[in-house]
C-alpha positions as CSV (number, residue, x, y, z in Angstrom):
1,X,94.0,336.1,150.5
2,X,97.1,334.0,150.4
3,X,95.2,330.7,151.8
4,X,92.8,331.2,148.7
5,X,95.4,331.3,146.4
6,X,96.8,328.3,147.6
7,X,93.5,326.2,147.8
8,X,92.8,327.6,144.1
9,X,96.3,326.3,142.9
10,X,95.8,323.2,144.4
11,X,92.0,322.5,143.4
12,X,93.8,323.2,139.7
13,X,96.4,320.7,140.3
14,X,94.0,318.1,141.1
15,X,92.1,319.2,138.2
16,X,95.3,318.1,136.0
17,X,96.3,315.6,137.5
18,X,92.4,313.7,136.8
19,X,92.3,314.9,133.2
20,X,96.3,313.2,133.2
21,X,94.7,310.4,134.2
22,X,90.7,309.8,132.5
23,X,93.3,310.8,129.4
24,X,94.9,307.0,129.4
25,X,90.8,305.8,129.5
26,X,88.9,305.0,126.1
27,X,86.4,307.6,125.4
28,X,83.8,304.5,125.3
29,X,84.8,300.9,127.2
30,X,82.1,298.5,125.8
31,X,80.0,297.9,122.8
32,X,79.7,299.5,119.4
33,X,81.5,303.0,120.9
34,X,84.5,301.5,121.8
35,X,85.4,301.9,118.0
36,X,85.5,305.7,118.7
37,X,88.7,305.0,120.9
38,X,91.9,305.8,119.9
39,X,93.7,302.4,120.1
40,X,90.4,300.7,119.0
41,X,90.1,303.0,116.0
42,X,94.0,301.9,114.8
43,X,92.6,298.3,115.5
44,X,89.8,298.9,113.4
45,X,91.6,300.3,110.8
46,X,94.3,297.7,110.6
47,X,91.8,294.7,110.4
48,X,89.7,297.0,107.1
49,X,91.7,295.4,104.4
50,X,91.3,292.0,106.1
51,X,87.7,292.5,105.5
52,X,87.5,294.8,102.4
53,X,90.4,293.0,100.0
54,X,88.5,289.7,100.5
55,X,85.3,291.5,99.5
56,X,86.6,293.0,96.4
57,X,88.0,290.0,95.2
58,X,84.3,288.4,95.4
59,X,83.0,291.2,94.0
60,X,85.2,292.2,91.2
61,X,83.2,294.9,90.0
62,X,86.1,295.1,87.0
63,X,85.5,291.2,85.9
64,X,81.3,292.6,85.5
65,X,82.6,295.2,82.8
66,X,82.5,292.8,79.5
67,X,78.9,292.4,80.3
68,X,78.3,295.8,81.5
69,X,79.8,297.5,78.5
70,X,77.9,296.6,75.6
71,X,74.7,296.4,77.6
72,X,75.1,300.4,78.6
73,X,76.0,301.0,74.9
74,X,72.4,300.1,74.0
75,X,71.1,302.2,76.4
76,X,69.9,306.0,76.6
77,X,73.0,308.1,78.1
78,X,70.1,309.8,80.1
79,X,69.5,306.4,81.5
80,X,72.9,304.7,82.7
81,X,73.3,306.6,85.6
82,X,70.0,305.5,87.0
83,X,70.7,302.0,85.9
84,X,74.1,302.5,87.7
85,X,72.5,303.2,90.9
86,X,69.5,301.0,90.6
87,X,72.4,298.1,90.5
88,X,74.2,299.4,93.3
89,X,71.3,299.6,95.5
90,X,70.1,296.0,94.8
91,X,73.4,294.9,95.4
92,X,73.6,297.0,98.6
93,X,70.3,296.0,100.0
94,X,70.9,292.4,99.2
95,X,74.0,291.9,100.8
96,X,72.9,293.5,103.7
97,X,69.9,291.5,104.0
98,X,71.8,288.6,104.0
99,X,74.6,289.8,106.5
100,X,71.6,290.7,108.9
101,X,69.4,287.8,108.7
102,X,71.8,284.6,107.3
103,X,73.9,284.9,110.6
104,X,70.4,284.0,112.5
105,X,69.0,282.0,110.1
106,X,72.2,279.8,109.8
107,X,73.0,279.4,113.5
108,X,69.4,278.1,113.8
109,X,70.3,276.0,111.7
110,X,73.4,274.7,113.2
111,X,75.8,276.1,110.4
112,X,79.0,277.3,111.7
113,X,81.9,279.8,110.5
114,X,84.3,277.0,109.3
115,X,81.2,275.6,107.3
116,X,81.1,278.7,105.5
117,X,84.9,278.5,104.8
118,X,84.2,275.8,102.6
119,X,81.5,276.4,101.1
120,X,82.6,280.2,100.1
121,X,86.1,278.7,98.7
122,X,84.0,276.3,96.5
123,X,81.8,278.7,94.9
124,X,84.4,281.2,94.4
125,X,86.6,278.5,93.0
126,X,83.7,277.2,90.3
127,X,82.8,280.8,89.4
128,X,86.3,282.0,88.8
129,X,87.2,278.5,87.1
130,X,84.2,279.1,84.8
131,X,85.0,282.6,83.5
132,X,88.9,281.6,83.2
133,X,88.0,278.4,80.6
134,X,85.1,280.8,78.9
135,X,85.8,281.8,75.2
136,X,84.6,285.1,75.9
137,X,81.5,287.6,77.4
138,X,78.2,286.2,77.3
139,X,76.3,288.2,75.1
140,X,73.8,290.6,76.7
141,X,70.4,290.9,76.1
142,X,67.8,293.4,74.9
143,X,68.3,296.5,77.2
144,X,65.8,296.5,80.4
145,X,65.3,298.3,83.5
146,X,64.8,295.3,85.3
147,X,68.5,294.1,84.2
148,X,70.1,296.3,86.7
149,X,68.5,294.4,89.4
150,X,69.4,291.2,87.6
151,X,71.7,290.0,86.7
152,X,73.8,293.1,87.3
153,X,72.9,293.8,91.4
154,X,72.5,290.7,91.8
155,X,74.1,287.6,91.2
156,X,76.4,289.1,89.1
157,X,78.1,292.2,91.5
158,X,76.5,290.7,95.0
159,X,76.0,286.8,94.1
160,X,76.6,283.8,96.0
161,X,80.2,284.3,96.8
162,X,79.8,287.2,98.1
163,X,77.0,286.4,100.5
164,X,78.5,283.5,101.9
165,X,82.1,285.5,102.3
166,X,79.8,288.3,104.4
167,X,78.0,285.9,106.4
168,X,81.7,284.2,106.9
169,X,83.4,287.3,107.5
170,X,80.8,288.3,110.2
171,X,81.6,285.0,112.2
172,X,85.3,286.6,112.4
173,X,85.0,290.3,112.5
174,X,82.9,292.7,114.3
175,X,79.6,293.8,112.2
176,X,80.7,296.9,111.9
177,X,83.8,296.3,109.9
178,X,82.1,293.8,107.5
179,X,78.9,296.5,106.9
180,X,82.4,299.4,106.1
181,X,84.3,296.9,103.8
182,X,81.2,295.9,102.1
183,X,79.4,299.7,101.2
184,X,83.6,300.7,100.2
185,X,83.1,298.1,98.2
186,X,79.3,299.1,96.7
187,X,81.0,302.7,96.5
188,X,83.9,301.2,94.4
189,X,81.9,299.6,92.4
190,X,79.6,302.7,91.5
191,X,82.5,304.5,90.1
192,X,83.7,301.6,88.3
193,X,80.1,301.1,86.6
194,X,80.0,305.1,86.4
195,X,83.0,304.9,84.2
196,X,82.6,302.0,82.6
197,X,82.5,303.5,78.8
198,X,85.8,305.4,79.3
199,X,87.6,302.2,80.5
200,X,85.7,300.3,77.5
201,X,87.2,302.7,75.2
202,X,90.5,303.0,76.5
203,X,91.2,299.0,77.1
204,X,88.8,297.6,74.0
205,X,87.6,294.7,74.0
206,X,90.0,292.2,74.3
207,X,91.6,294.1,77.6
208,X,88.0,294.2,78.9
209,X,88.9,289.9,78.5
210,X,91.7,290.0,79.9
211,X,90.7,292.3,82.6
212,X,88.0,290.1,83.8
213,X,90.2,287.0,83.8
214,X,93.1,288.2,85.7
215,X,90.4,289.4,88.4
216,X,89.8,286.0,89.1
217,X,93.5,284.6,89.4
């Protein structure tokens, strides 16, 4: 009875002793599950803003409000909301496009990461140096359900800075911490858009201008 006890203690013992040590192992050591380990997680969440700060200052779903504003005003109220979303998910499906197929399609090409670096830098310098000097919001047009594919999905919330910044940002992070910097952004940008007639009203229109200038200091 006694040597049973003792063979039970000590098969328990080992039994702690192995959990002790797989405890100090990642739950996953290779590929996309290696994010689901605890040092890789804080990793992953350290490098976000790396990825999703650079992202929203491409984006600037506030600088899209002086032309988002009056064109919702014309509109049904039963309507913005699909609008909203209709933009979002254009925006959404083209950066992702992009961020799948522009890494192939520019490596074929022989078009590295530090290529990008300049090219992204230029266009984001001529876009924000051409809404600084603007007088003002270009007016919008007559209300239409294709103009929240374009110009409000696209080029205007997901244009060409942005998809050279994913494409870039790809080249230096893993996929999956561009494609979760990118749909926080999307998601930011829906309740931005979403609320875009309270923050009309409470800035006007002249903070609307300032808003969207200061966005692109």
């Amino acid at each position: 009875m006694r040597r049973g006890i003792a063979w039970v203690r000590l098969d328990f013992a080992q039994r702690r002793a192995l959990a002790a040590t797989t405890a100090k192992v990642p739950l996953y050591a290779d590929g996309w599950g290696t994010i689901w380990g605890m040092q890789a997680f804080v990793d992953w969440l350290k490098d976000f803003p790396l990825v999703f700060v650079p992202l929203f200052v491409a984006m600037s779903p506030l600088s899209v409000l002086p032309f988002l504003t009056p064109f919702l005003g014309r509109v049904a109220p039963a309507r913005r909301g699909a609008l909203v979303r209709n933009a979002m998910v254009t925006g959404l499906l083209v950066g992702l496009l992009f961020l799948g197929l522009g890494s192939g399609i520019f490596s074929l090409l022989g078009i590295a990461v530090p290529d990008f670096l300049v090219a992204g830098g230029t266009v984001l310098l001529a876009v924000a140096l051409k809404d600084l000097l603007s007088s003002g919001p270009e007016a919008p047009p007559a209300p239409d359900e294709l103009m929240a594919v374009v110009p409000i999905g696209t080029p205007l919330l997901v244009g060409p800075a942005t998809i050279s910044l994913l494409i870039m940002l790809s080249g230096l992070h893993s996929i999956s911490l561009v494609i979760a910097g990118f749909v926080a952004n999307i998601f930011l940008a829906w309740l931005v858009f979403s609320q875009s007639a309270r923050i009309g009203r409470f800035l006007g229109t002249g903070g609307l201008l300032a808003l969207s200038k200061v966005t692109y200091l």
